[in-house]
Every structure is written in structure tokens, then in C-alpha cells.
N, C-alpha and C positions, 0 to 999 in steps of 0.2 A: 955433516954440514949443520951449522946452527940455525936453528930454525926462526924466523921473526915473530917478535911479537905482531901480534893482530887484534882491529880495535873491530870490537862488533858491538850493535848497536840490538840493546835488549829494549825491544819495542811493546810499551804495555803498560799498565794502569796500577804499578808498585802499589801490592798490598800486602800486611802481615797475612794477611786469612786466604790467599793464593798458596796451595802449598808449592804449586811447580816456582814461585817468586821466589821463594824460600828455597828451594834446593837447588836452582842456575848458580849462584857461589862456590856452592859445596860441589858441583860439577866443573865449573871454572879451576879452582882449585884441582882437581881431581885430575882434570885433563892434564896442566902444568906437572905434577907429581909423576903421574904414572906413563903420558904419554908424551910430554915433551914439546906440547902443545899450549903455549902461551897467551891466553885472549885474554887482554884489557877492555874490559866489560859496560859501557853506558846505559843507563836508562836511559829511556827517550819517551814519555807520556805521550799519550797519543792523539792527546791536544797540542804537544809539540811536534809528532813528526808530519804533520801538514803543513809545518813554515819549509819555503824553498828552501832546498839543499838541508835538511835535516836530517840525512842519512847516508849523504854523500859523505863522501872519503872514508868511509868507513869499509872495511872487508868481509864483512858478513851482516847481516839482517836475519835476529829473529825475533819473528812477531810471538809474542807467548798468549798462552792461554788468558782470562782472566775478562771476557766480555758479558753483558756489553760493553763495549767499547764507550769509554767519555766521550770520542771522538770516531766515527767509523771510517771518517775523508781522512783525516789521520792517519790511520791503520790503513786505509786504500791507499793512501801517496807513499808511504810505508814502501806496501808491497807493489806499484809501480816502480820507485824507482831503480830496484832491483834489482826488477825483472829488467827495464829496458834499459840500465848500466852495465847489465853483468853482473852486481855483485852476489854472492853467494845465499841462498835464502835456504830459511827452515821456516815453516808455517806449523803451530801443533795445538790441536783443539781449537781453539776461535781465531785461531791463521791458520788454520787450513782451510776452514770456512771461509773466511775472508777471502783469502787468495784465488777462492772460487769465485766470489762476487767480484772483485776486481777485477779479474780474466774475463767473466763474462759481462762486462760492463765497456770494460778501455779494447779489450779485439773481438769480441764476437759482436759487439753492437747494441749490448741488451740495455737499454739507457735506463732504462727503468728496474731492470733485475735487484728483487730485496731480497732483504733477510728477515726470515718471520722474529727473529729475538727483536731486533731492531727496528722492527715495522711491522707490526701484529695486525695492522691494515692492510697488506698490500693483498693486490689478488692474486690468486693463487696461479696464474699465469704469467706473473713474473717471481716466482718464489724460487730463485737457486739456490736457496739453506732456507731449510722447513722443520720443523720441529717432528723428531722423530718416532716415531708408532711406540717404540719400547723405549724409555730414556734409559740411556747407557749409564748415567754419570752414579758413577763408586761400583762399576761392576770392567771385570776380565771378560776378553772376548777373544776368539783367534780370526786370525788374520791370513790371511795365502795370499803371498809375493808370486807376480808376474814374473818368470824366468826372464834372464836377458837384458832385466830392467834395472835401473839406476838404483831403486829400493835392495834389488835381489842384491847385486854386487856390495852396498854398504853393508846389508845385514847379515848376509853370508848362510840366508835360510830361507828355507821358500814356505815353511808353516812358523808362526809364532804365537804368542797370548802377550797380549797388554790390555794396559788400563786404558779405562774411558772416565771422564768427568762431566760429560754434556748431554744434551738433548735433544741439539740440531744436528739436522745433518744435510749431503746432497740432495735437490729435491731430483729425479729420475726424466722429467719431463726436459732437462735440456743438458742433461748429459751425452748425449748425442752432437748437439751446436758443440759445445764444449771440445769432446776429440775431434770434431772436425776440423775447429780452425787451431789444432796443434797441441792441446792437452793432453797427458795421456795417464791413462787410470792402471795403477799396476798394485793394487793390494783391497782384495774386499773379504767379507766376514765369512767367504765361503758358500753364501745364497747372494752374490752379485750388490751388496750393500758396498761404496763405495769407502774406503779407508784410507789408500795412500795415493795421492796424485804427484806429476813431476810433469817437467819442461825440457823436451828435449832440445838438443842444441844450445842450453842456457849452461854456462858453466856448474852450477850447483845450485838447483831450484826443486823445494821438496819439500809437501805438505801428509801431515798425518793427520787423521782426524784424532787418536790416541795422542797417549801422553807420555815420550818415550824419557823424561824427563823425571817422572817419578820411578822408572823402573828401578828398582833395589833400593840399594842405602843410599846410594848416591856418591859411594866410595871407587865407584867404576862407571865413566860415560857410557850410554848406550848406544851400540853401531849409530846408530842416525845423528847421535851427538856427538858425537867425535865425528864423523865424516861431514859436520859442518865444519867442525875446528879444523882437520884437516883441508877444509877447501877455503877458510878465510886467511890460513896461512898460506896456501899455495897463491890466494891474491896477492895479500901482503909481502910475497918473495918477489910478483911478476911485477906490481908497483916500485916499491923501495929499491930492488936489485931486480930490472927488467932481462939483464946477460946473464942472470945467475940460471942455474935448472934447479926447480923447486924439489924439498926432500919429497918422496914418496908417502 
């Protein structure tokens, strides 16, 4: 079966000096070549995806690294609409961040929940991304996948090593509210440091705080990146051709 193309909307603050900006093509590309997997690629600034419908129609959403954000309501409505469309999401480094401030803002209630890059004022009792004890950013770290979990199944390994680029991370004080009202945490550094979050019941909703984007040459998608491509095309099949049964 031929597979559709799919338009996904690369949400983020296009820069030469982002290396993960610079390597989404060469992935894009790569996925086409090797995998048969076709996405027609947008930028969307992140002072545009705060205009209504700015990410609508599109079959996948991802937020890329590259914050602070020009725009963080932006990158919030971003990762809103998404979430509550169904469309297919990837959050990696500053959307996975995000993705946590927006969940703990629009369902757990925390109206006030910051983020220290973006509000080096706020107090420390509403901090759900805080600036991390050790900064990660240009250093490998391993990771352990949650069995059972949406991470484990795309990656197909329950220990890995990837890269990190950042500094912020979960703050621990309201990780807790968090899985309770439906988040769920399925990849940390091994001492309980949070690393990959997902949404269950959402068709394809999945934040890393790594950057699975730079891993290799970029000659080959990384499970997480291709298992986006593969779920904006299974959108793109259920819209376009809703009678057809999407490839595998």
C-alpha cells in the first residue's frame, strides 16, 4: 500500500546555530529514502503557532528544541492543540519541557506553573521545569525505558545513551499532580531523573527531554523519529482515506 504524504508542522524559532534545525531535513529526507515515509515539513515560529488554527490540519506536531521560546503561549497552544485534536506529537528538549508546563497548566490546574528559563522570578512552588543541578547540555546520559510503555515499544530497548543540550529540567515537587491526573513517566537516568514522558489514550503523544534528533549522521531516523513519521502518516491515511487500513 502507498503510503500518504504527511504535513507536519516543525514548531520553533528556525535558527542556523540550532543544530537539531539543521538536521530535521536531513531526517526528513532520510525518512523518505529509507523508510517510505513521506512528510511535507512547515515551519511554524512560535509567535505564529498562537494564531487560531495554526496547527490544525496538519498530521503531526513537533515542538523542537531551540528555547527560550520568542513565544512560550505560542509553543503552549502548539502543544494544546494536539493534545486535545489527537494530532500526533513529539516534544524534544524544550517540548518536552513545555509539554510539561502546558499539561500542568490547561489539566492539572496549576495557572500559575513556570518555567525558570522563562521566568527566573517565579517561586519555587510553582517551578515545573527548574534549572537542573548538573547541566546536561553537550554531555551523553543513559536512559531506562519503562517496560510495556509507548517509549519501550518505538525504541525496541529498555537501556539507551543519548544526547542532552539543556539545563532545565522536571521540577520533582509536582510530579506527582502530574501522573495523577494522566501523565505518565516512562524513561529516567536511572536515579529517578525524569527523561521521557507520554500520554496515554492519545494517539501518539511523546516528550523527551534528550535529543533523539541528533543521534548519528542523520543518515538514519531515530526510533522516536520515525515512530512520529509513522504515526502522522497513519493520521494522514485515517483523514485523506478514512476506509483505507493504514500501512504498519
Amino acid at each position: 500500500m502507498t503510503h500518504p504524504v504527511a504535513r507536519i508542522a516543525l514548531v520553533g524559532d528556525r535558527s542556523s546555530t540550532v543544530q537539531s534545525h539543521a538536521r530535521v531535513p536531513v531526517l526528513l529526507d532520510a525518512l523518505a529514502e529509507r523508510e517510505g515515509l513521506v512528510l511535507d515539513g512547515y515551519w511554524i515560529p512560535t509567535v505564529d503557532a498562537g494564531q487560531p488554527g495554526a496547527v490544525e490540519g496538519f498530521d503531526a506536531v513537533w515542538l523542537l528544541p531551540g528555547s527560550p521560546y520568542r513565544s512560550e503561549e505560542g509553543a503552549l497552544a502548539a502543544i494544546r492543540t494536539a493534545r486535545e485534536r489527537g494530532i500526533p506529537f513529539l516534544g524534544t528538549c524544550g517540548g518536552f519541557q513545555h509539554a510539561l508546563l502546558e499539561y500542568a497548566r490547561g489539566v492539572c490546574g496549576l495557572h500559575r506553573a513556570a518555567h525558570a528559563e522563562n521566568d527566573p522570578g517565579a517561586a519555587d512552588e510553582d517551578l515545573v521545569i527548574g534549572r537542573l543541578a548538573c547541566s546536561l547540555a553537550g554531555h551523553e546520559g543513559a536512559v531506562r525505558v519503562t517496560p510495556g510503555s509507548l517509549a519501550e515499544s518505538v525504541i525496541g530497548a529498555e537501556r539507551l545513551v543519548e544526547r542532552y543540550e539543556c539545563s532545565y529540567g522536571p521540577s520533582s515537587a509536582h510530579l506527582d499532580l502530574l501522573r495523577a491526573h494522566g501523565l505518565r513517566f516512562t524513561g529516567d537516568d536511572g536515579k529517578g531523573q525524569v527523561r521521557i514522558v507520554e500520554l496515554p489514550g492519545h494517539p501518539f503523544f511523546l516528550a523527551t527531554l534528550f535529543q533523539p534528533e541528533l543521534a548519528g549522521d542523520g543518515t538514519r531516523a531515530h526510533p522516536v523519529v520515525r515512530a512520529l513519521a509513522s504515526a502522522a502518516v497513519r493520521h494522514a491515511s485515517a483523514v485523506r482515506h478514512p476506509s483505507a487500513v493504514p500501512a504498519g
